[in-house]
C-alpha positions in Angstrom: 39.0 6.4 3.1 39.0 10.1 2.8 36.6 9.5 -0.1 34.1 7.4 1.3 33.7 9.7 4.4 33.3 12.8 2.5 30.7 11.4 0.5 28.9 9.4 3.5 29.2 12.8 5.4 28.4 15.6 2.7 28.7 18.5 5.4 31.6 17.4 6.3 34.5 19.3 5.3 38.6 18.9 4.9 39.0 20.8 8.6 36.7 17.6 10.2 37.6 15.0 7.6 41.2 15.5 9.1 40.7 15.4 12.7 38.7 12.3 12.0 41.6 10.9 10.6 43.8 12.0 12.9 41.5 10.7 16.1 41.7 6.9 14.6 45.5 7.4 14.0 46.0 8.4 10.6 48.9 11.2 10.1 47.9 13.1 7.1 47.8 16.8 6.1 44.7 18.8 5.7 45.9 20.3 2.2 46.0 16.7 1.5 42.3 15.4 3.0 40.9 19.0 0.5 42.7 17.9 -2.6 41.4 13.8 -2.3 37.6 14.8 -1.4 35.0 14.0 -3.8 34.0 17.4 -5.7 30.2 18.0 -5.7 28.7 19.7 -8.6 26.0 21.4 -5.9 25.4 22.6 -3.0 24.5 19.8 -0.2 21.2 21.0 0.9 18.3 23.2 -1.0 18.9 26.8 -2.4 16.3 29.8 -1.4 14.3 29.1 -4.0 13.5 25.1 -3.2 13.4 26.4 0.7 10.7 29.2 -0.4 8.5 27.0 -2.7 7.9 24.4 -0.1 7.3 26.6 2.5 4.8 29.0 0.5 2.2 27.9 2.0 3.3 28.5 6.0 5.2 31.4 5.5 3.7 35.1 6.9 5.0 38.6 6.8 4.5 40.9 9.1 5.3 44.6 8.9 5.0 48.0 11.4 3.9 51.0 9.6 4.5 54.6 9.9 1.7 56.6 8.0 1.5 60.0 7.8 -1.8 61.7 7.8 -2.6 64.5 5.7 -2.8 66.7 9.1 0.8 66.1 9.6 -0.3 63.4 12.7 1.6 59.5 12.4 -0.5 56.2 12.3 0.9 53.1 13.4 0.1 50.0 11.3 0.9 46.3 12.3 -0.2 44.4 9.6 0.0 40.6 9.5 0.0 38.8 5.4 0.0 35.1 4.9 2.4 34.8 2.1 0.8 31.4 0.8 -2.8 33.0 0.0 -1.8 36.7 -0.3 -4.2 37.6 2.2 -4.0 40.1 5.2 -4.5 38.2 8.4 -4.7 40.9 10.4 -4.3 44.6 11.2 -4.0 47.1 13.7 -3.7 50.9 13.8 -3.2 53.4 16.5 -1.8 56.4 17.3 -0.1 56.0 20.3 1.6 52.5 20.2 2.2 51.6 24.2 3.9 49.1 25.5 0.6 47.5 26.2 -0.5 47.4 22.5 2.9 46.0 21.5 2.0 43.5 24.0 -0.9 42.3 22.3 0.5 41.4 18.8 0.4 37.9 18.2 3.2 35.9 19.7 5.2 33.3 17.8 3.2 30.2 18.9 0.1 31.9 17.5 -1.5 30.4 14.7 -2.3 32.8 12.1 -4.8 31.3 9.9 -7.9 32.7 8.8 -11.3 30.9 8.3 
Protein backbone atom coordinates (compact mmCIF):
# COMPACT_ATOMS: atom_id res chain seq x y z
CA UNK A 1 0.00 0.00 0.00
CA UNK A 2 2.72 2.34 0.91
CA UNK A 3 3.96 1.76 -2.57
CA UNK A 4 1.16 2.35 -4.60
CA UNK A 5 0.40 5.78 -2.84
CA UNK A 6 3.75 7.07 -3.16
CA UNK A 7 3.81 6.44 -6.73
CA UNK A 8 0.00 7.51 -7.36
CA UNK A 9 0.96 10.66 -5.28
CA UNK A 10 4.70 11.55 -6.40
CA UNK A 11 4.76 14.87 -4.04
CA UNK A 12 3.83 13.02 -1.50
CA UNK A 13 6.38 12.31 0.97
CA UNK A 14 7.12 9.72 4.10
CA UNK A 15 5.83 12.68 6.66
CA UNK A 16 2.05 12.52 4.59
CA UNK A 17 2.38 8.93 3.43
CA UNK A 18 2.26 8.14 7.30
CA UNK A 19 -0.53 10.24 8.48
CA UNK A 20 -2.41 8.81 5.57
CA UNK A 21 -1.94 5.59 7.03
CA UNK A 22 -2.47 6.38 10.26
CA UNK A 23 -6.03 8.36 9.47
CA UNK A 24 -7.45 4.92 7.77
CA UNK A 25 -6.03 2.93 10.87
CA UNK A 26 -2.83 1.61 10.00
CA UNK A 27 -0.06 1.77 12.93
CA UNK A 28 3.21 2.05 11.22
CA UNK A 29 6.39 4.06 11.75
CA UNK A 30 7.49 6.86 9.57
CA UNK A 31 11.24 5.46 9.37
CA UNK A 32 9.30 2.54 8.09
CA UNK A 33 6.68 4.39 5.27
CA UNK A 34 10.69 6.25 4.01
CA UNK A 35 12.45 2.95 3.73
CA UNK A 36 9.34 1.03 1.59
CA UNK A 37 8.65 4.14 -0.94
CA UNK A 38 9.45 3.71 -4.38
CA UNK A 39 12.82 5.57 -5.17
CA UNK A 40 12.58 7.96 -8.17
CA UNK A 41 15.55 8.41 -10.34
CA UNK A 42 14.34 12.39 -10.82
CA UNK A 43 12.94 14.99 -9.59
CA UNK A 44 8.93 15.02 -9.84
CA UNK A 45 8.39 18.10 -11.74
CA UNK A 46 10.72 20.13 -14.42
CA UNK A 47 14.30 21.58 -13.59
CA UNK A 48 15.13 25.47 -14.43
CA UNK A 49 16.22 24.66 -17.51
CA UNK A 50 12.81 22.78 -18.92
CA UNK A 51 10.88 25.74 -16.80
CA UNK A 52 13.06 28.47 -18.79
CA UNK A 53 12.86 26.97 -22.37
CA UNK A 54 9.11 26.81 -22.33
CA UNK A 55 8.61 30.00 -20.96
CA UNK A 56 11.27 31.94 -23.33
CA UNK A 57 9.00 33.27 -25.18
CA UNK A 58 6.71 35.20 -22.10
CA UNK A 59 9.36 35.95 -19.98
CA UNK A 60 10.58 39.91 -19.53
CA UNK A 61 13.28 41.53 -17.46
CA UNK A 62 13.13 44.57 -16.17
CA UNK A 63 15.89 46.54 -14.52
CA UNK A 64 16.36 50.28 -12.70
CA UNK A 65 19.45 51.98 -13.55
CA UNK A 66 21.82 54.24 -11.87
CA UNK A 67 24.10 56.10 -14.54
CA UNK A 68 26.48 58.46 -13.84
CA UNK A 69 27.04 61.31 -16.10
CA UNK A 70 30.34 62.52 -16.98
CA UNK A 71 29.27 65.91 -14.92
CA UNK A 72 29.21 63.91 -11.88
CA UNK A 73 24.89 64.19 -12.10
CA UNK A 74 22.83 60.44 -11.79
CA UNK A 75 20.35 59.23 -14.53
CA UNK A 76 17.66 56.99 -13.68
CA UNK A 77 16.90 54.18 -16.23
CA UNK A 78 13.88 51.79 -16.08
CA UNK A 79 14.34 49.69 -18.91
CA UNK A 80 11.87 46.90 -19.86
CA UNK A 81 13.58 43.58 -22.28
CA UNK A 82 11.39 40.84 -23.57
CA UNK A 83 13.61 37.93 -22.95
CA UNK A 84 12.01 35.79 -25.88
CA UNK A 85 12.97 38.34 -28.81
CA UNK A 86 15.88 40.14 -27.00
CA UNK A 87 14.31 43.28 -27.62
CA UNK A 88 13.90 46.46 -25.34
CA UNK A 89 10.19 47.08 -24.80
CA UNK A 90 10.60 50.01 -23.26
CA UNK A 91 12.59 52.72 -21.47
CA UNK A 92 12.52 55.58 -19.34
CA UNK A 93 15.09 58.06 -17.94
CA UNK A 94 14.95 60.89 -15.60
CA UNK A 95 16.63 62.62 -13.21
CA UNK A 96 14.53 62.98 -10.51
CA UNK A 97 12.51 59.71 -10.12
CA UNK A 98 9.18 60.85 -7.96
CA UNK A 99 6.80 58.91 -6.68
CA UNK A 100 4.71 59.95 -9.54
CA UNK A 101 7.02 58.53 -12.21
CA UNK A 102 7.41 55.24 -10.20
CA UNK A 103 3.74 55.32 -10.50
CA UNK A 104 3.68 55.21 -14.07
CA UNK A 105 5.89 52.00 -14.79
CA UNK A 106 3.86 49.39 -16.15
CA UNK A 107 1.89 47.32 -13.70
CA UNK A 108 1.87 43.58 -13.63
CA UNK A 109 -1.36 43.05 -15.74
CA UNK A 110 0.25 45.13 -18.41
CA UNK A 111 0.98 43.50 -21.55
CA UNK A 112 4.32 44.18 -22.78
CA UNK A 113 4.43 43.33 -26.35
CA UNK A 114 5.62 45.33 -28.97
CA UNK A 115 4.22 45.63 -32.56
Amino acid sequence: MIQRMSMENPLWGAPRIHGELLKLGFEVAQSSVAKCMVKRRGPPNQGWRTFLHNHSPDIAAMDLLVVPTIGFDLLYAFVIVWLGRRELIWINVTANPTADVKSRRHSPGTRLRAT
